[in-house]
C-alpha positions in Angstrom: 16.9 70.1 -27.9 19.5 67.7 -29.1 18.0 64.6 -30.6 18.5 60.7 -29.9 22.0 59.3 -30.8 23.4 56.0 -30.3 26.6 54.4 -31.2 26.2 52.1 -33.6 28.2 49.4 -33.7 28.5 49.1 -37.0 30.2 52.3 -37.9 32.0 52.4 -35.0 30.5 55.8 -33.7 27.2 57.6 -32.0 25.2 58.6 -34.9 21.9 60.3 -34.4 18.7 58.2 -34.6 16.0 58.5 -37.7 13.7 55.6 -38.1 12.7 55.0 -41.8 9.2 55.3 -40.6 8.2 58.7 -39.2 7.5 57.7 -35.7 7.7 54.0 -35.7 11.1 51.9 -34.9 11.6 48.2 -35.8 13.4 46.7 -33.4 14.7 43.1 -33.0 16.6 41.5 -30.2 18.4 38.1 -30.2 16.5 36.0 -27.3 17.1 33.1 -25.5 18.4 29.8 -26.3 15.7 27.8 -24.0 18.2 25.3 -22.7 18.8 26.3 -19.3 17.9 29.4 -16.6 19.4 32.5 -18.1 22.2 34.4 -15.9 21.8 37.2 -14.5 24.8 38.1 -17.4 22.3 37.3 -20.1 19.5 39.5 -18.2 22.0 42.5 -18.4 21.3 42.8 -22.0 17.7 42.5 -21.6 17.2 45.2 -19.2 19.5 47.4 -21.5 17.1 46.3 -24.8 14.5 47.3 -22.2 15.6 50.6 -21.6 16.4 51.4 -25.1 12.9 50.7 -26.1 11.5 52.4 -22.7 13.7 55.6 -24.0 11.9 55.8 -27.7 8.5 54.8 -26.0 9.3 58.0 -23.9 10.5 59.8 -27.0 7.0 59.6 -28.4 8.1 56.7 -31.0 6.1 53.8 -31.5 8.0 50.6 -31.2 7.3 46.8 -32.8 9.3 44.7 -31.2 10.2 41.2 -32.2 12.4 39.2 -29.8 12.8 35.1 -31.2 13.1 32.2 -28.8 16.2 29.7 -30.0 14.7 26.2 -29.5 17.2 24.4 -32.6 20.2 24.6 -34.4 22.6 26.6 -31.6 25.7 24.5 -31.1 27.4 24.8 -28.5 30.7 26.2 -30.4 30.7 29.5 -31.5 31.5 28.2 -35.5 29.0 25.5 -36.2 30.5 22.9 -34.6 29.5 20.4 -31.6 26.4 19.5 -29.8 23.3 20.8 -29.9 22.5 22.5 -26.3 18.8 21.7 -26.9 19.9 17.9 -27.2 22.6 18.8 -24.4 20.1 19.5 -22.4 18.1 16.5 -22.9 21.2 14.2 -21.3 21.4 17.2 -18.6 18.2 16.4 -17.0 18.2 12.8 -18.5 15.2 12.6 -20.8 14.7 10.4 -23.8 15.7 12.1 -27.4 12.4 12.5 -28.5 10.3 15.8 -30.1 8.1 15.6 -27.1 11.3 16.2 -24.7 12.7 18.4 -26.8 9.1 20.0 -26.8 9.2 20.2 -22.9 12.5 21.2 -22.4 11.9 24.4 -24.3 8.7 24.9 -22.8 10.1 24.8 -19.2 13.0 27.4 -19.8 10.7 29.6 -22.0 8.4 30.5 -19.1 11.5 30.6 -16.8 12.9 33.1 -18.9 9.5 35.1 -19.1 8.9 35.2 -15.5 12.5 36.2 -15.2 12.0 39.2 -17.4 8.7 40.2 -15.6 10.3 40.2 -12.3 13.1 42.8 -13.9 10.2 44.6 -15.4 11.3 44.3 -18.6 8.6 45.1 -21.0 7.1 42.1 -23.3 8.3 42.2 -27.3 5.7 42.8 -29.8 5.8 39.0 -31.0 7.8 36.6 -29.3 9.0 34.4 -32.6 10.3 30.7 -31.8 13.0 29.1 -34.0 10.8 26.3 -34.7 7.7 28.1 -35.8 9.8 29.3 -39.0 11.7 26.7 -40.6 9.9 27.5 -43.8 11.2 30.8 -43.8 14.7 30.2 -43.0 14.5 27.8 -46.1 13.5 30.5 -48.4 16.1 32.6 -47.6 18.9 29.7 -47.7 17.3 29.4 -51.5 17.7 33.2 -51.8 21.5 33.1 -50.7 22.1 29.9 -53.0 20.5 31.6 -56.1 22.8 34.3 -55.8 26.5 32.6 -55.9 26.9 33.0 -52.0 26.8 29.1 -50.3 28.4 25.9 -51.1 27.4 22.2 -49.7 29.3 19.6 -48.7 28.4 16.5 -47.4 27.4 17.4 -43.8 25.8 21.2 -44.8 25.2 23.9 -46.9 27.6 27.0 -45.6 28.3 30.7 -46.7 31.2 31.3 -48.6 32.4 34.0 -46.9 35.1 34.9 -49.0 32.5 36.1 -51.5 30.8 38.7 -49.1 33.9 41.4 -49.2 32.5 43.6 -46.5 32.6 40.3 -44.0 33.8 41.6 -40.7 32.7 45.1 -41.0 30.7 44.7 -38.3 33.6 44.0 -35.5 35.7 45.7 -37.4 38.5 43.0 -37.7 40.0 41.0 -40.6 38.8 37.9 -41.8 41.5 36.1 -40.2 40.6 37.5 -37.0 37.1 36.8 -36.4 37.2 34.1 -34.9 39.5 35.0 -32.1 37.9 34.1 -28.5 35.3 32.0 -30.5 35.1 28.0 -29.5 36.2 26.7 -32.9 37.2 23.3 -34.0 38.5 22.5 -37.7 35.9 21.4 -40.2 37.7 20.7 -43.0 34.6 20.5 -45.5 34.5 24.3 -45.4 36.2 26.2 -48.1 37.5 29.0 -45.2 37.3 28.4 -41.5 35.5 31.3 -40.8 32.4 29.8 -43.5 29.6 29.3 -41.4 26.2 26.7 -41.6 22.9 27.6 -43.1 22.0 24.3 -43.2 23.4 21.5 -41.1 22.8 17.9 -42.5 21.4 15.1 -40.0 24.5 12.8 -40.7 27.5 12.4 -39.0 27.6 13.5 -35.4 24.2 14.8 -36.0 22.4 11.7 -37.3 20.7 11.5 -34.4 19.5 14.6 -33.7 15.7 14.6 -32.7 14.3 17.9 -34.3 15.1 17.5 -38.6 13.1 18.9 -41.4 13.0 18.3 -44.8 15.1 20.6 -47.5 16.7 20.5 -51.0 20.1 20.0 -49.3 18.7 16.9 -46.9 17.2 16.4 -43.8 18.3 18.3 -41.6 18.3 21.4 -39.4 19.1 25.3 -39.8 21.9 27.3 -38.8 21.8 29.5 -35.4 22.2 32.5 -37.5 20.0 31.9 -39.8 16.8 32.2 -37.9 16.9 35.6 -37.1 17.8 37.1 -40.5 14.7 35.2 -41.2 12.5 35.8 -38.8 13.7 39.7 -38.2 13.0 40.3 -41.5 9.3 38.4 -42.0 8.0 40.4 -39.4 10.2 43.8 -39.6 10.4 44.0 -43.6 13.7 44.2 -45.7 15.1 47.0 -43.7 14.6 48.3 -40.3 15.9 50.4 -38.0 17.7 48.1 -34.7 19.0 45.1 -34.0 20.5 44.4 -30.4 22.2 41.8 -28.9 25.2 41.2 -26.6 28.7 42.1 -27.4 29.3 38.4 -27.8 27.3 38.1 -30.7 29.3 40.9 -32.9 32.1 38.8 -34.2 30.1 36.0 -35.4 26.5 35.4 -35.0 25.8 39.2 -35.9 28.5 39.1 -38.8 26.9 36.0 -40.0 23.8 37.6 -39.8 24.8 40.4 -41.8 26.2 38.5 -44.5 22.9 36.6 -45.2 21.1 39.2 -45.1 22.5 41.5 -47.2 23.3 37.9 -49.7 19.9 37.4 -49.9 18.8 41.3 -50.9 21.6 43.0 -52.1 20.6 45.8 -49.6 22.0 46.6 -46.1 19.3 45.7 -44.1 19.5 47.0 -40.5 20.6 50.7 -39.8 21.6 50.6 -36.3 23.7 47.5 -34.5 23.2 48.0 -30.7 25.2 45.8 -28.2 25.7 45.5 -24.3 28.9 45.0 -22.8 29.6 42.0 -20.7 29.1 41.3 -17.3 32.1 39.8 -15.0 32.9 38.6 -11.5 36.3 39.0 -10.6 37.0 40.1 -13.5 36.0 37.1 -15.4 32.6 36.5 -18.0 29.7 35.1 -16.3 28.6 32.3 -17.8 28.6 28.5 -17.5 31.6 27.1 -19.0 33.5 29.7 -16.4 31.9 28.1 -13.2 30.2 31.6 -11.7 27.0 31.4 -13.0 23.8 33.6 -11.0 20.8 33.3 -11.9 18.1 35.8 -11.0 16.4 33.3 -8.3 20.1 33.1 -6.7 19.9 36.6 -5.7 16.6 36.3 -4.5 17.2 33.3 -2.4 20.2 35.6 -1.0 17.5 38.4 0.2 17.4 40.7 -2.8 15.0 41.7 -4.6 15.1 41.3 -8.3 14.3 45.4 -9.2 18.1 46.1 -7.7 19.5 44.3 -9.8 18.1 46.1 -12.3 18.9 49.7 -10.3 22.5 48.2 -10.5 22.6 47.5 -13.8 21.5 51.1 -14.4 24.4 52.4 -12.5 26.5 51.4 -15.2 26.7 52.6 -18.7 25.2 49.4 -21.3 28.7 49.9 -23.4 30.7 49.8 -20.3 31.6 46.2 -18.4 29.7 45.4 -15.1 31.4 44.1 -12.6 29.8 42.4 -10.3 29.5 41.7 -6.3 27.2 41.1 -3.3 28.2 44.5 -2.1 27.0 46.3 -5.3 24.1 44.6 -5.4 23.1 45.8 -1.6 24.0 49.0 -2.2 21.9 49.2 -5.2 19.0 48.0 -2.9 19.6 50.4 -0.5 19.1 53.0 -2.6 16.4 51.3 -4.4 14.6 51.2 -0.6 15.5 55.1 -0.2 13.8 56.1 -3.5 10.9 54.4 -2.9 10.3 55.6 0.9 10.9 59.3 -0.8 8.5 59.0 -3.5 5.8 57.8 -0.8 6.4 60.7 1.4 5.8 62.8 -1.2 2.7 64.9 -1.7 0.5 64.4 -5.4 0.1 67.0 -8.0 0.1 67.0 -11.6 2.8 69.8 -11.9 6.7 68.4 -12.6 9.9 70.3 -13.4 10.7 71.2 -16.6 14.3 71.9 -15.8 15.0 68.8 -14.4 13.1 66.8 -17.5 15.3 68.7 -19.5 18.5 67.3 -18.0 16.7 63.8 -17.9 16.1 63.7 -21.4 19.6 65.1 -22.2 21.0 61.9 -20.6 18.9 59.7 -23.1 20.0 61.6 -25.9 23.5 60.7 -25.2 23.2 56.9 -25.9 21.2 56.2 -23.5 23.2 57.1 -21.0 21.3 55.7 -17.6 24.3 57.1 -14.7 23.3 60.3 -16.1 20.2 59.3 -15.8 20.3 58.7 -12.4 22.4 61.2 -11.5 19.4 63.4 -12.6 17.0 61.7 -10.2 18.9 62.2 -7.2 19.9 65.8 -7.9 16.0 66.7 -8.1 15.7 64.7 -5.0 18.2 66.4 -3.0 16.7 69.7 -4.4 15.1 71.4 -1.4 13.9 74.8 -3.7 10.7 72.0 -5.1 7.6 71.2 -3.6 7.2 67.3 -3.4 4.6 67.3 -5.3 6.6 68.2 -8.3 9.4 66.1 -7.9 7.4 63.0 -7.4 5.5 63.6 -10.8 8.9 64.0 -12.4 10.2 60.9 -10.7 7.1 58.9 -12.4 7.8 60.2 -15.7 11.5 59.2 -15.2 10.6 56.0 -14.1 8.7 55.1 -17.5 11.9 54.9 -18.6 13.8 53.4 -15.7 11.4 50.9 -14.7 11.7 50.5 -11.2 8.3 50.3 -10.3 7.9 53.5 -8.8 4.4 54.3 -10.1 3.3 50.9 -7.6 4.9 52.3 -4.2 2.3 52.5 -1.9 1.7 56.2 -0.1 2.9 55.6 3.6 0.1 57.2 6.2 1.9 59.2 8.6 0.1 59.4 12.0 -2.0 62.8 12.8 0.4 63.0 15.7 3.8 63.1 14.2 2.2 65.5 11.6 1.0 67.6 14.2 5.1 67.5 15.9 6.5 68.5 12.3 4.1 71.3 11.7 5.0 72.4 15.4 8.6 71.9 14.2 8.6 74.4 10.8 6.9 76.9 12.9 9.9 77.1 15.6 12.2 77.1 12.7 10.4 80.2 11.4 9.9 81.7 14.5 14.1 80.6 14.4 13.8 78.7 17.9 16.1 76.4 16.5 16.3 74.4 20.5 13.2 73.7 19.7 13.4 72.8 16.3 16.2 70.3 17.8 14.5 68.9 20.2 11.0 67.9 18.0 13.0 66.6 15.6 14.9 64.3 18.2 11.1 63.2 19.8 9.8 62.9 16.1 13.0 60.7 15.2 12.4 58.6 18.9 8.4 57.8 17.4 10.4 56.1 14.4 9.6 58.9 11.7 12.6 61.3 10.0 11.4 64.9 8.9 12.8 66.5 6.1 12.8 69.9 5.1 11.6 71.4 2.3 11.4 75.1 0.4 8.5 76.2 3.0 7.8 72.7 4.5 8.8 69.5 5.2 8.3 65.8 4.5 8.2 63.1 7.1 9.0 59.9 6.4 9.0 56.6 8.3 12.7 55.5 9.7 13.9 52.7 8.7 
């Protein structure tokens, strides 16, 4: 049996997975910045970080998780530059600039985003890790990456000097020059290099009034966006560990970024595999605020659906692949959401599965966790008729602990003695080949509200709906 692989984004090809521990993967995943509902574009990549940890729980792996919650320090350019969104958000829903705001603000979009991720059934990191909690930590390292030759300050920050870190870029594979295409950028002429980025941002200037400052040996002030999760990934995942995820968004400059402090700080390549989603759009164009066609989970819900098909429909596509998108997708994905479950409670119980059909399952996981595969899998031993129920529904649960779609909590629909009694008269005409007969119960059967299916030497019988 082939093993795990998974492109990494990093070297630019699938590579098969080894963890540096025998049977344990550290795994960090860039979280939210808590200063608004997240989009259902956003909850793409968390439902594919889900199913990659889902996949090595499967796999027999034992997984510590550390996912950190942004609550300072992310501006709302791409390159350091502009407003805070926390403060952004205070003037949004028009609170006073104090810590206590500030405080509540996060607070409130925190638990939106964690009831958000239970309703997707995403399963809970290890350690959530807020920004805030680990200012002391992000300080060390700053002191780490000044000690050794790599940052400058100026006036208004202490910044990387990227020109020093020769293997800047690797990650998106682009020039120096080039990294900041599609990024929000405005000049800063106190950096050396446009694409130098803040590890420390100084509270002077357009930022003298920003609520949330510590002390430092370069001023008062706040940290960097990338520099909390370099710190934090590595205080609770060591000096090297196995994944890092995040959206494809963050690869040409809060995952560069990250890279160079971390590997300016230890001399070491810290992270083996670099994991990232592929965008969401509608009509073709990124979800996301600044575009206007923002959905948030409670949207769809308010428009009927439930929020397990969107996860189905995020399945549907490959997490490297662009997802595009509509109402209609997302009803079709509940349909067959609706199907799967009224199957899987028709089915009978038993402890036996398929081995063949795990086989396949597996195979899809193996190949970068490919999920249409995946799927493709379930339906096939769905639509086999050679398999008692029984089997396929305890296959379909152990699929499910990697698909997450609930499956486990569909309730067993009690079909009335009396339709039973019409379907068992039903596979007796068919083997006595009285196939008028077999007809015409299955018309009455289908008139009560019930359809019957048939089976390798039965049937199932399921309510219509």
């Amino acid at each position: 049996m082939a093993k795990l692989h998974l492109y990494n984004t990093l070297t630019h090809k699938k590579e098969e997975f080894e963890p540096i521990k025998d049977k344990t993967v550290g795994l960090y995943t860039c979280g939210p910045t808590v200063y608004n509902f997240a989009h259902i574009g956003n909850l793409r990549t968390y439902i594919f970080e889900d199913i990659l940890k889902r996949s090595l729980l499967y796999l027999g792996y034992k997984v510590k998780h550390i996912e950190n919650i942004t609550d300072v320090g992310h501006l709302v350019s791409d390159a350091d530059e502009g407003e805070d969104k926390m403060m952004k958000a205070l003037k949004r829903e028009g609170l006073k600039p104090t810590v206590a705001s500030l405080l509540k603000i996060a607070a409130k979009y925190t638990q939106a985003f964690k009831d958000d991720i239970k309703r997707l059934n995403i399963l809970p990191p290890t350690k959530w890790t807020p920004a805030t909690d680990h200012i002391k930590e992000m300080i060390v390292l700053n002191k780490e990456i000044v000690k050794n030759g790599y940052a400058y300050e100026t006036d208004d920050g202490l910044y990387f000097d990227t020109a020093k870190f020769p293997n800047y870029g690797q990650l998106a594979n682009l020039a120096q020059a080039d990294l900041l295409a599609g990024a929000r950028v405005a000049v800063n002429e106190k950096k050396r290099h446009p694409h130098d980025f803040a590890l420390w941002i100084k509270a002077v200037g357009e930022n003298k009034n920003h609520v949330m400052v510590w002390p430092s040996p370069w001023g008062k002030g706040f940290p960097g966006w990338h520099l909390e999760c370099s710190a934090m990934s590595m205080k609770y995942l060591g000096k090297h560990f196995d994944i890092h995820c995040g959206g494809i968004d963050h690869i040409p400059v809060h995952h560069t970024n990250e890279i160079a402090q971390n590997e300016a700080a230890g001399g070491q390549r810290v992270v083996n595999f670099w994991l990232h989603s592929a965008f969401l759009v509608v009509d073709q164009k990124r979800m996301g605020k600044s575009e206007g066609n923002l959905l948030t989970l409670q949207t769809a819900v308010d428009h009927g659906f439930e929020p397990l098909a969107y996860r189905y429909l995020c399945l549907q596509v490959h997490y490297r692949q662009t997802l595009n998108f509509s109402w209609e997708a997302l009803t079709a994905a509940q349909n067959a959401l609706k199907n799967l479950r009224q199957t899987v409670a028709a089915y009978d119980q038993s402890k036996i599965g398929c081995a063949e059909y795990e086989t396949k399952f597996l195979e899809a996981i193996n190949d970068d966790l490919n999920m249409p595969k995946a799927l493709a899998v379930l339906w096939q031993l769905v639509d086999d008729k050679t398999l008692p129920s029984g089997s396929k529904k305890q296959t379909l649960l152990k699929f499910d602990q990697v698909l997450g779609l609930g499956l486990s909590a569909v309730k067993i629909e009690k079909i009335p003695a009396a339709i039973k009694k019409l379907a068992e008269q039903r596979l007796q005409a068919r083997k006595n080949q009285d196939w008028e007969k077999s007809d015409e119960i299955r018309t009455e059967i289908e008139r009560q509200g019930y359809i019957v299916e048939d089976t390798k030497g039965s049937f199932m019988v399921k309510p219509k709906r």
